[in-house]
C-alpha positions as CSV (number, residue, x, y, z in Angstrom):
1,X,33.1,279.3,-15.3
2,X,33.6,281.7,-18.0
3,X,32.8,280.9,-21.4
4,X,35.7,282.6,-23.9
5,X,34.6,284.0,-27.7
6,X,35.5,280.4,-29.2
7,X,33.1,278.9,-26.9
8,X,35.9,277.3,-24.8
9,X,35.6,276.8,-20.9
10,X,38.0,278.8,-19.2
11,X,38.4,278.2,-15.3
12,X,39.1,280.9,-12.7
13,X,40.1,279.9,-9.3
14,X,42.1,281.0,-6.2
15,X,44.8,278.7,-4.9
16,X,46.7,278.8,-1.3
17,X,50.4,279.7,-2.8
18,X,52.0,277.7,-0.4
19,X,54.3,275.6,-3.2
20,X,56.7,278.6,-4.7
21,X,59.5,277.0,-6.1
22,X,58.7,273.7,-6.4
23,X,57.9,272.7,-10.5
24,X,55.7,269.9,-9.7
25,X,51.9,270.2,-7.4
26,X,50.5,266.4,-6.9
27,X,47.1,266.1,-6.8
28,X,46.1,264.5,-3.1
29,X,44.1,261.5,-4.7
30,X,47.5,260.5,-6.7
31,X,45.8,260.6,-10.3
32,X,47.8,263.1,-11.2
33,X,49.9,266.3,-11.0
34,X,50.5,269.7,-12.5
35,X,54.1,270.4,-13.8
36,X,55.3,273.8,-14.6
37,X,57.1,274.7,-18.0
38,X,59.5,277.3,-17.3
39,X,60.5,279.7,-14.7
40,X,58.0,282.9,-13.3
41,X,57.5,285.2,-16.5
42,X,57.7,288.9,-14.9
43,X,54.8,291.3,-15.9
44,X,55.2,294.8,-16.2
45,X,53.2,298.1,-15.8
46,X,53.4,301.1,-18.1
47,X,56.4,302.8,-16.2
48,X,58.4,299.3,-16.3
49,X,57.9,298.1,-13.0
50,X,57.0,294.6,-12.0
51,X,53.5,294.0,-10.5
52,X,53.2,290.6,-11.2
53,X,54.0,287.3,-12.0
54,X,53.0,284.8,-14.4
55,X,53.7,280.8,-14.9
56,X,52.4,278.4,-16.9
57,X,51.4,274.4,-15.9
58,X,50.7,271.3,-17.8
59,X,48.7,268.3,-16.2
60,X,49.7,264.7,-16.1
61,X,48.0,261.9,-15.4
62,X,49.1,259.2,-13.2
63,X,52.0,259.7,-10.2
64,X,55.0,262.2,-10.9
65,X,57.2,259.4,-9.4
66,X,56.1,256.7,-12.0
67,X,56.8,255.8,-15.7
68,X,53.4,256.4,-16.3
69,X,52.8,259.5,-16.2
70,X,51.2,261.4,-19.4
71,X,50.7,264.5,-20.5
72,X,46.9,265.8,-21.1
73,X,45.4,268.6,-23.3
74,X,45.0,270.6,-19.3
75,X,46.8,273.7,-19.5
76,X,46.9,276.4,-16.4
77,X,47.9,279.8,-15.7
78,X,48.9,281.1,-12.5
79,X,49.2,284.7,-11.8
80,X,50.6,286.2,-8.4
81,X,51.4,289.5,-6.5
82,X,55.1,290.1,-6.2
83,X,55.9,288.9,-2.1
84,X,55.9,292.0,-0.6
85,X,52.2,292.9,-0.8
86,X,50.8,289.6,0.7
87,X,49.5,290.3,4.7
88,X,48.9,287.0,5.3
89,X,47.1,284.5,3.4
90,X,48.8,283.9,0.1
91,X,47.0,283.3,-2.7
92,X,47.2,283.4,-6.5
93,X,44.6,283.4,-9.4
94,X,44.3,280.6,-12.0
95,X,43.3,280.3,-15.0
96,X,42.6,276.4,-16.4
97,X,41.6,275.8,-20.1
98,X,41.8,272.7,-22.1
99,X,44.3,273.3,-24.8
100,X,43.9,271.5,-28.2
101,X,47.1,272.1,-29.9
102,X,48.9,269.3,-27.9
């Protein structure tokens, strides 16, 4: 846990990028469910090219598939290495904070 100059929590974390494409992650116990907001946001070096990749998420409570569902104050950022420099095991860094303007 990292504590930003606002006092904040900020979370880092590895996940297993196993769910490209898809705009919605359930959460195994059902009580909820990440949803992404837009499309993979590009990020460039100082010469212009692309070494990475970023995309934001918004949790919901409750099932994707019901009425239910709400959105929470839980937003996350995921941040991954363009395809071709994974070996094997693909994973991506997050970045979950708690944020208060809706």
């Amino acid at each position: 846990m990292i504590i930003s100059s606002k006092r904040e929590k900020e979370y880092f974390f590895f996940i297993q990028d196993e769910n490209r494409g898809e705009n919605i992650r359930e959460i195994e116990d059902g009580r909820g469910f990440w949803k992404s907001s837009e499309d993979e946001i590009p990020i460039y070096d100082r010469d212009g090219n692309i070494f990475a990749f970023k995309i934001y998420w918004t949790y919901f409570t409750h099932s994707a598939k019901t009425k239910r569902a709400r959105k929470t104050h839980w937003r996350m950022q995921v941040y991954r290495l363009p395809v071709h420099c994974y070996k094997e095991q693909k994973l991506v860094l997050g970045r979950v904070k708690r944020n208060m303007d809706g």
